[in-house]
C-alpha positions in Angstrom: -107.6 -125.4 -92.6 -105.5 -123.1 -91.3 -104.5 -122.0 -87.7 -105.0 -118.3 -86.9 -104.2 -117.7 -82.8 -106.3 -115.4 -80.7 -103.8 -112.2 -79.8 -104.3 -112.6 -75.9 -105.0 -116.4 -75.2 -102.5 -119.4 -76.1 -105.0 -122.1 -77.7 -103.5 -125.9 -78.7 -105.4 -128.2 -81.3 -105.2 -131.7 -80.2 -104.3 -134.9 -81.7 -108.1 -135.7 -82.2 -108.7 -132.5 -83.6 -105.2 -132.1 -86.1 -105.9 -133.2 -89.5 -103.4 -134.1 -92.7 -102.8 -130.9 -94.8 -103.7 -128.8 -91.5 -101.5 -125.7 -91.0 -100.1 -122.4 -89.6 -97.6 -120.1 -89.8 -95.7 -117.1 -88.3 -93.8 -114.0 -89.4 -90.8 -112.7 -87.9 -88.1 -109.9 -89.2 -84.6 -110.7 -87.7 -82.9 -107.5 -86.3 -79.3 -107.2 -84.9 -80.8 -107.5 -81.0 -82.2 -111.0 -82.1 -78.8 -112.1 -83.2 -76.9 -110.4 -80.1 -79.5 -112.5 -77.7 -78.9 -115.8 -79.7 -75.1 -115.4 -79.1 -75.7 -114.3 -75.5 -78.7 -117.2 -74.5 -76.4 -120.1 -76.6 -72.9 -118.9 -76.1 -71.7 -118.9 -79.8 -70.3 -115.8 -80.7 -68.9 -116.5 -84.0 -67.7 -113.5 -85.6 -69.9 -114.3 -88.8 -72.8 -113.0 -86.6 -71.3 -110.3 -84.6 -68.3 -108.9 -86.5 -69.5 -106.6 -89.1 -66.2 -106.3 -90.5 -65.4 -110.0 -89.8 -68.4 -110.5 -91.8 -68.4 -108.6 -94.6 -65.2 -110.1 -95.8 -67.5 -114.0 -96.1 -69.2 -115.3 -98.7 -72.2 -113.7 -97.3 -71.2 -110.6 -97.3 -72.2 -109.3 -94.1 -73.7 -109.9 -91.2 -76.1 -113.3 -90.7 -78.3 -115.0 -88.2 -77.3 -118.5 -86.6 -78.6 -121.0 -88.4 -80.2 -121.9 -85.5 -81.9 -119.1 -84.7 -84.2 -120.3 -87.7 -84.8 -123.5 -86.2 -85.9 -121.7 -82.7 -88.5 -120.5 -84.8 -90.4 -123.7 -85.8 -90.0 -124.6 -82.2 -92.0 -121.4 -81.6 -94.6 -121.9 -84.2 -95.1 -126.1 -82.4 -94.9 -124.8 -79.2 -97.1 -121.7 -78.8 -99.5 -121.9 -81.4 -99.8 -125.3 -83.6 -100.0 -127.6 -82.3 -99.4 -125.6 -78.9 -98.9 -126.3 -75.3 -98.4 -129.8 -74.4 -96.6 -130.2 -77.4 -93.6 -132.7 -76.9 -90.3 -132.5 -79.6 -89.3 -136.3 -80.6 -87.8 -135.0 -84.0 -86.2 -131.9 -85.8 -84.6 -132.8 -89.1 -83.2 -129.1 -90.4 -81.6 -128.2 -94.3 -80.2 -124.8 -94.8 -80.2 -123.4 -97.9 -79.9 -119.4 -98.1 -78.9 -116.9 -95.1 -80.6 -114.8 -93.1 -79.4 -110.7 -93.4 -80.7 -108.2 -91.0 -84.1 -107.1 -91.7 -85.1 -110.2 -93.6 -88.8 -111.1 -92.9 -89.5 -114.4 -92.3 -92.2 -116.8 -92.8 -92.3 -120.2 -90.9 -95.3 -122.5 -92.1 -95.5 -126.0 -90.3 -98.1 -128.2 -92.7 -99.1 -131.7 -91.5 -98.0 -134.7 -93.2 -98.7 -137.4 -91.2 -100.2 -138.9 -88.1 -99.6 -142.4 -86.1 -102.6 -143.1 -83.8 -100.8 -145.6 -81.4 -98.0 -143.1 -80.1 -100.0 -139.6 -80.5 -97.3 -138.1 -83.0 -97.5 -136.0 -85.9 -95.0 -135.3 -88.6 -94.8 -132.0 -89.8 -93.0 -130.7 -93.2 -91.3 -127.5 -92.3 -90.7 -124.4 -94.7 -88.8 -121.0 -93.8 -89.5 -118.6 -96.9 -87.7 -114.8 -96.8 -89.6 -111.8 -98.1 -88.2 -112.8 -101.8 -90.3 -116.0 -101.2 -86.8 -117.7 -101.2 -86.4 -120.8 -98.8 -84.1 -120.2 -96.7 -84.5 -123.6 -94.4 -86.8 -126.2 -94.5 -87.0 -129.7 -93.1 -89.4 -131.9 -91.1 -90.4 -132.6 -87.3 -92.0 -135.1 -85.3 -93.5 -134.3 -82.3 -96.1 -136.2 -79.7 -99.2 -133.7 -80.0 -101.2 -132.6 -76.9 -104.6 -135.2 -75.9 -105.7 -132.9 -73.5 -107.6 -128.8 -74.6 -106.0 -126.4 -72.8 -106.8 -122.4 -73.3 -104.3 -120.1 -71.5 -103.4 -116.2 -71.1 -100.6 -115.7 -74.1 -97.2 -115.6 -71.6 -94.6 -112.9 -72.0 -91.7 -113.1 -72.8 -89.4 -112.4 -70.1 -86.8 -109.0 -70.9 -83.8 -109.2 -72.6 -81.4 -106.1 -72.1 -78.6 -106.2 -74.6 -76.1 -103.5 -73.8 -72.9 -104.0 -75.4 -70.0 -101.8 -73.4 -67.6 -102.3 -76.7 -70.0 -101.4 -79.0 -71.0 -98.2 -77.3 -67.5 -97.8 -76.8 -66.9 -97.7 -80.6 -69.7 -95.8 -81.1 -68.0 -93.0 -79.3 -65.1 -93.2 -80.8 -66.6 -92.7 -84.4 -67.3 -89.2 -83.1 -63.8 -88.1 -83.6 -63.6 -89.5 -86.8 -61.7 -87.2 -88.6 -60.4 -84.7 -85.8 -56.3 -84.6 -85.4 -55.2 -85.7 -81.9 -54.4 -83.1 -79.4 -51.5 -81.9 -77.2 -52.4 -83.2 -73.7 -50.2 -83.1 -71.0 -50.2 -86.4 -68.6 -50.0 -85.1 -65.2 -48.0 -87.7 -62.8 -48.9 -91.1 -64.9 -47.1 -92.3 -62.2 -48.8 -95.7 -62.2 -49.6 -98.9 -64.6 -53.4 -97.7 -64.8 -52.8 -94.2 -66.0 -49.6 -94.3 -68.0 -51.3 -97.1 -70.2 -54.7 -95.4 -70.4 -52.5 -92.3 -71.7 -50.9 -94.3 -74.3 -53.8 -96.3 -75.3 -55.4 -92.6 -76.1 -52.4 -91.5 -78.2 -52.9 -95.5 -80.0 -56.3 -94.4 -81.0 -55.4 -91.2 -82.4 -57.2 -89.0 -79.5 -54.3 -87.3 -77.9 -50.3 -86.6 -78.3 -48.9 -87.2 -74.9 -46.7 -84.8 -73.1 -45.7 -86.9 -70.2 -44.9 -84.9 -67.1 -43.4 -86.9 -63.9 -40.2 -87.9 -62.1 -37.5 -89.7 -64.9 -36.7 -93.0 -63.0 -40.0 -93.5 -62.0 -41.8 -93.2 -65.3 -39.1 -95.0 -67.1 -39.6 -98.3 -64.6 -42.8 -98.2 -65.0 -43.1 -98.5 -68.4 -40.5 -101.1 -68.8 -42.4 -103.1 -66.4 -45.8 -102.5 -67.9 -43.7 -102.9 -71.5 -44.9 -99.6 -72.6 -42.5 -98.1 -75.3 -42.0 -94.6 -74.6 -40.0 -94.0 -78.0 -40.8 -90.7 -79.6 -43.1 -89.9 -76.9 -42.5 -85.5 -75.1 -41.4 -86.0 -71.5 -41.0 -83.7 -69.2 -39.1 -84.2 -66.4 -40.3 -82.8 -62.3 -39.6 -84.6 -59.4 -42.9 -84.8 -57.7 -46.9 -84.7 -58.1 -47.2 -81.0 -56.9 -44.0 -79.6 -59.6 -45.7 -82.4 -62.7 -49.5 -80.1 -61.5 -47.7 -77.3 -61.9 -45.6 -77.3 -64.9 -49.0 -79.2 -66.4 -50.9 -75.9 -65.9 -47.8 -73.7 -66.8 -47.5 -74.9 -70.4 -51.7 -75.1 -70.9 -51.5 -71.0 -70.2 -49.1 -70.8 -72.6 -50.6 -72.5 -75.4 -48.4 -75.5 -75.0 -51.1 -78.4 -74.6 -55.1 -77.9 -75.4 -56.0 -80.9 -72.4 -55.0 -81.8 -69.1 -54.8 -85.5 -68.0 -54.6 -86.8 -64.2 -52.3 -89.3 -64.0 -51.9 -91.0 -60.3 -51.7 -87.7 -58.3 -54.4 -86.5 -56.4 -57.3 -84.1 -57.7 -57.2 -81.3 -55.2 -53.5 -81.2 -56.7 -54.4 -80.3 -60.4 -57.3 -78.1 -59.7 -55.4 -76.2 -57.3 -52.6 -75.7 -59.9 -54.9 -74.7 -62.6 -56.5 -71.9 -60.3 -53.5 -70.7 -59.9 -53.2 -69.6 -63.2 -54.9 -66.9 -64.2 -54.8 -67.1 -67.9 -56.9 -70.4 -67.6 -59.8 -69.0 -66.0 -63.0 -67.9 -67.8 -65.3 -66.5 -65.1 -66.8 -69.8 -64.7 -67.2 -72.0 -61.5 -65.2 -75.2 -63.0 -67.2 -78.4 -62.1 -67.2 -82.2 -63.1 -69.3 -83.9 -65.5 -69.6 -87.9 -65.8 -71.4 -89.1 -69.3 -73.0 -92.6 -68.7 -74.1 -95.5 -71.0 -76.8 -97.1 -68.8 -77.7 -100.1 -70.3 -81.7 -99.7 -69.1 -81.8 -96.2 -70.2 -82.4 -94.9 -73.9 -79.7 -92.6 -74.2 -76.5 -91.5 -72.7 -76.5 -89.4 -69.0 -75.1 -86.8 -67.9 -74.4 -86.5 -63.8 -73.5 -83.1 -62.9 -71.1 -82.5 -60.5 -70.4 -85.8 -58.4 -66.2 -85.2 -58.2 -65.0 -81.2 -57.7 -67.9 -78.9 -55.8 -68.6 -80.6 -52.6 -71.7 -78.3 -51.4 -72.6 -76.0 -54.1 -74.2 -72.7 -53.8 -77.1 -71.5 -56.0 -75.0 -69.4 -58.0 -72.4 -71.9 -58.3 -75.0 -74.5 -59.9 -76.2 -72.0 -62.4 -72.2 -72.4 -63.6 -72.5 -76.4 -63.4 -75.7 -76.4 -64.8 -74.3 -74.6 -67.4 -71.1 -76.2 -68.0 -73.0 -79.6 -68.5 -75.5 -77.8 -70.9 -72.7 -76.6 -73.0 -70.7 -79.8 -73.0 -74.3 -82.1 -73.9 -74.9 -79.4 -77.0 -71.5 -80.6 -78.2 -72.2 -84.1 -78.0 -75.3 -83.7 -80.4 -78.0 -83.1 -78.0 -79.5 -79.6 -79.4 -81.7 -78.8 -76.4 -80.4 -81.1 -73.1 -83.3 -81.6 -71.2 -81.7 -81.1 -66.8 -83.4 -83.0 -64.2 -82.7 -80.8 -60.7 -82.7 -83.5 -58.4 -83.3 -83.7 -54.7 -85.2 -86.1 -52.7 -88.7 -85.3 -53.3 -90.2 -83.7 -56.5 -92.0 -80.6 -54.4 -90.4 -77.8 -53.0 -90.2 -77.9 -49.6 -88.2 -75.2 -46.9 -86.5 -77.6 -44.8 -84.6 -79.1 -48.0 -82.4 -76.7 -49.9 -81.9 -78.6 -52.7 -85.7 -78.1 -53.6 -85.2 -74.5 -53.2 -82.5 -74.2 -55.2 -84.3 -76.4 -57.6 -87.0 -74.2 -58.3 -85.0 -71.3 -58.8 -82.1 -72.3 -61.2 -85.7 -73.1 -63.0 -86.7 -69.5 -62.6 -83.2 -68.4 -63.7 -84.0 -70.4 -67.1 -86.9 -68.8 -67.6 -85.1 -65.3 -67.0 -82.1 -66.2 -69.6 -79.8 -66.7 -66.9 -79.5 -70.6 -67.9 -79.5 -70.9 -71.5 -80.3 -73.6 -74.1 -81.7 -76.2 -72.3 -84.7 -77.5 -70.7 -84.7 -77.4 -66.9 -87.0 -79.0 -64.2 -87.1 -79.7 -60.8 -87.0 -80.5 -57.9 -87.6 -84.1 -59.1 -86.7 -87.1 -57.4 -84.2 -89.9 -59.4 -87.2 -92.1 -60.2 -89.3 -89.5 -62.1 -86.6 -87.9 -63.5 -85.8 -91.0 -65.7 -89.0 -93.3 -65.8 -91.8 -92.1 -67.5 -93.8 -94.1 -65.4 -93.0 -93.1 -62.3 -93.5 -89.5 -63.7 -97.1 -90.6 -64.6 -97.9 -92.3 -61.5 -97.0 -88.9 -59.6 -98.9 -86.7 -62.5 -96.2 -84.4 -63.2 -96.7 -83.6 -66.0 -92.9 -82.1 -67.6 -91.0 -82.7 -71.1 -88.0 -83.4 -68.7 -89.4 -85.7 -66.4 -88.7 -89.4 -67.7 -86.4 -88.5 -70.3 -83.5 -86.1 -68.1 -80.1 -85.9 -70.8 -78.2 -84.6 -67.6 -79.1 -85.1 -63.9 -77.6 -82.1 -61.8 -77.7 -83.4 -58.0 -77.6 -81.7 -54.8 -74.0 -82.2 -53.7 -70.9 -83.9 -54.6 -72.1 -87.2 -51.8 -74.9 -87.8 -53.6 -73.4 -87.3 -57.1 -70.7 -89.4 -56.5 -72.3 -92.3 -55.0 -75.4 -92.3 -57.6 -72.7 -92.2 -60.1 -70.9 -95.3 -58.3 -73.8 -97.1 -58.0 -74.7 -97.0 -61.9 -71.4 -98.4 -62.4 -71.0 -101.1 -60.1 -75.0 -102.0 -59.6 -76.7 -100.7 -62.8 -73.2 -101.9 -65.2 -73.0 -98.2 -66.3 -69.7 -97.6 -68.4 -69.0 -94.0 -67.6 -66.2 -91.1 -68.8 -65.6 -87.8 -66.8 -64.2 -84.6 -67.7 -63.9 -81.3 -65.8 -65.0 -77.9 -67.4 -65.3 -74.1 -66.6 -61.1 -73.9 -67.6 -59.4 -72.4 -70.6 -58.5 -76.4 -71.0 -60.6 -79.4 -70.6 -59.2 -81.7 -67.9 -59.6 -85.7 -68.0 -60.3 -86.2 -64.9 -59.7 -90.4 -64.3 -60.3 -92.1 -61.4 -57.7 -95.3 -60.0 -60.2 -97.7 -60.7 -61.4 -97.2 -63.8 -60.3 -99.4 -66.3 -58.4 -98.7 -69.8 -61.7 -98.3 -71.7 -62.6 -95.5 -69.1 -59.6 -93.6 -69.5 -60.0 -93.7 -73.6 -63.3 -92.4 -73.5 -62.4 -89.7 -71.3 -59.7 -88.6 -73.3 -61.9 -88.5 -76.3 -64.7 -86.3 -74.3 -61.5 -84.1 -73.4 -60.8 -83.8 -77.2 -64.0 -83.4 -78.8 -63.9 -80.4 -76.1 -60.8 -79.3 -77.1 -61.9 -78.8 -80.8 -64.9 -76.8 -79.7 -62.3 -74.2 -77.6 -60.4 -74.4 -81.2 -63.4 -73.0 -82.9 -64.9 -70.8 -80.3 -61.2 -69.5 -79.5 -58.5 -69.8 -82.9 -55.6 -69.9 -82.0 -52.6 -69.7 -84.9 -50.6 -72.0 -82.6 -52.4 -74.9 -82.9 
């Protein structure tokens, strides 16, 4: 006889009711999340299982599930469905005899073999068969079966939220696979923070560094921080505003493609590259951060939280469009903009509402182009689809926003601080509107910050290349 469970209610068979050659089974296809929450739930983060290049170079050619991953899954089938709640482990005994790849199927099938009526137990004979019907572990258990019928609402399983910072981090990288490092000047790097995250950029191929800052400084910095400047352009000023400026001078000229703040403050490059008119392009520069949000699908764009403190209508149009331009060269075709503001309907006595509904106007005139555009919305229907639903809005942008373009540079900045420090966002910025993309880092962030912004600043720098040849280059 075989076990088949109801889909909603949790059922056990009793020791009364168990009988020799009784049996059931479960399938299960092992992805890469199912090995990622092993490793994080047990703590065993052998590279066989999480290094596909580690792995690859095994017997197994690749990556595999713990062993023990396969044994969690008789555990499943005793506990949850034969013989089911009140089931109590005495004995596992566990052979393993193939591996498990990603996207193996599995079938675990748990067939009684015997029973003792003075303690209540059962032994169990234990197979694991792949999709090949190959056996891929196998063994018995012994377990004290349940005396007492219970019937129970099937629990969920709580959440898991993998998000892997490193591996989204690589995954970034890959996207300049290919693409020649740039000229980049480093603007003041006249700290441990920013000269390394400079030269970390220039290890991974992203950027050639033209470091611009005082001589004694830079040169005891980097022999504290054990940075070798060998072979690396350095240009000599003797303070933050003469490093802004010369950093500006030589992108007019050609010189460099990308800017790179280094420890000075922002207000100090921007104002430099204003200055110059042969950087301008008739567009309001503004500041966009690109997110990885590990309970969101997809990256996010937050649109401008550093530069434009209280932006006018006209000078959003500019930021909206600068963001819509920068997600198009990350891959997204049509960016879908969530207008936020603190309510989803417009209403007179809050601007942001107002301008809201009439950037979305100006996209339906042409005036915003190749994008999506909705709003006002507030954060929570912007990027849940519930919320959206409970609210009936009905929108294609509400629930699934690529780029979030807020009020004001408060609220940008600390929504964008909050998914970093609270939500365990890992975030990259990069100003746009100028002849040149600027990096635009902040003190805290950390190397892997400055990397990825570097990379955004590249990937934008090839674009100019195309839009803009120049024989220079």
């Amino acid at each position: 006889m075989n076990f088949s469970p109801s889909t909603d209610l949790v059922e056990n068979v009793t020791f009364e009711e168990i009988r020799l050659g009784q049996s059931a089974h479960l399938l299960r296809t092992l992805t890469l999340a199912d090995i990622q929450a092993f490793a994080a739930v047990s703590g065993d983060t052998n590279p066989a299982h999480l290094d596909a290049a580690y792995a690859n170079d095994t017997l197994f050619h690749g990556v595999i599930a713990h062993g023990m991953w396969g044994g969690a899954l008789i555990s499943a089938l005793l506990g949850t469905q034969f013989p089911g709640p009140g089931t109590i482990y005495l004995e596992q005994v566990l052979h393993f005899t193939k591996p498990v790849h990603i996207g193996d199927t599995l079938t675990v099938t748990a067939t009684v073999v015997g029973k003792d009526e003075a303690q209540k137990s059962i032994e169990l004979d234990c197979q694991v068969l792949n999709q090949k019907g190959a056996r891929v572990l196998h063994g018995t258990a012994r377990v004290l079966a349940p005396t007492q019928k219970v019937r129970l609402p099937k629990v969920q399983a709580p959440l898991i939220q993998l998000f892997d910072p490193e591996a989204r981090f690589k995954e970034l990288l890959a996207r300049s696979a290919g693409m020649p490092a740039v000229r980049c000047a480093v603007v003041h790097p006249c700290d441990a923070e920013s000269l390394t995250g400079a030269m970390d950029a220039a290890r991974h191929g992203l950027i050639i560094p033209v470091l611009i800052g005082p001589e004694l400084r830079l040169r005891h910095l980097a022999q504290e921080a054990g940075i070798d400047l060998t072979g690396v352009e350095l240009v000599w000023v003797a303070h933050s505003h003469e490093a802004a400026e010369k950093a500006a001078e030589m992108a007019a000229k050609g010189e460099v493609e990308v800017l790179m703040k280094g420890s000075l403050h922002t207000d100090e490059l921007i104002h430099a590259v204003l200055a110059q008119p042969k950087l301008r392009t008739g567009r309001r520069m503004s500041h966009v951060f690109r997110f990885d949000v590990p309970l969101y699908a997809k990256p996010l764009l937050i649109t401008d939280a550093a530069l434009n403190i209280r932006p006018t209508l006209l000078e959003k149009v500019d930021i909206a469009q600068n963001a819509i331009d920068f997600a198009r060269l990350m891959g997204v075709p049509t960016p879908k903009v969530a207008i936020l503001s603190a309510v989803e309907t417009v209403n007179p006595n809050i601007p942001s509402t107002i301008d809201a509904a009439a950037l979305c106007k100006m996209a339906d005139r042409g005036q915003i182009t190749n994008a999506l555009l909705d709003g006002p919305l507030a954060f929570d229907n912007a990027i849940s689809v519930r919320a959206a639903q409970i609210k009936h809005i009905e929108s294609k942008v509400a629930g699934d926003a690529d780029i979030l373009l807020v009020p004001d540079l408060e609220s940008g900045n600390m929504l964008a601080k909050q998914l970093e420090y609270l939500g365990g966002a890992s975030g990259a910025g990069l100003v746009l509107g100028a002849k040149v993309p600027i990096a635009l880092t902040s003190r805290a962030d950390g190397p892997m910050n400055r990397v990825a912004s570097a990379l955004l600043a590249q990937l934008a720098a090839h674009n100019a290349r195309r839009d803009h040849p120049r024989e220079s280059w």
